[in-house]
Steps between C-alpha positions, in 0.01 A plus 500: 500500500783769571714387194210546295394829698887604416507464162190657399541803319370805626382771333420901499181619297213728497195418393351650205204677684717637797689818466859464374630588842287247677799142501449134594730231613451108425518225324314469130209259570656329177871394769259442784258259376849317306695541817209311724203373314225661725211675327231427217680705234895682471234828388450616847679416828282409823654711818316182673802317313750751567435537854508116521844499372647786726330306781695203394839679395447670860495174656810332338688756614381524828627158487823556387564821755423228781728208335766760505442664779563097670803453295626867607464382886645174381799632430541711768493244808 
């Protein structure tokens, strides 16, 4: 899940209703749906999808800090 969250490309854009100052930041639903296979079409992105994956990617690494933080304390004694 955080290798694929890694390598996804993200991207800067503004949509063509917003005023040109107005800036996003993400992934292309195109890389996300490729990158994880969630979601009825690679047309449209579901934050229910997104948020899933942050919720995920927020876990592994939660796991990780802890495995190192072990390891860290590990090597100390």
């Amino acid at each position: 899940m955080l290798e694929r969250l890694a390598d996804m490309p993200l991207s800067v854009w503004t949509y063509g209703f917003d005023h040109d100052s107005v800036r996003h930041l993400g992934p292309m639903s195109q890389d996300f749906a490729t990158a994880f296979g969630l979601g009825s079409t690679d047309r449209r992105m579901a934050m229910v999808d997104a948020n899933g994956v942050c919720m995920a990617s927020i876990q592994a690494l939660y796991r990780r800090v802890i495995a190192l933080e072990a390891e860290v304390e590990r090597l100390r004694a």
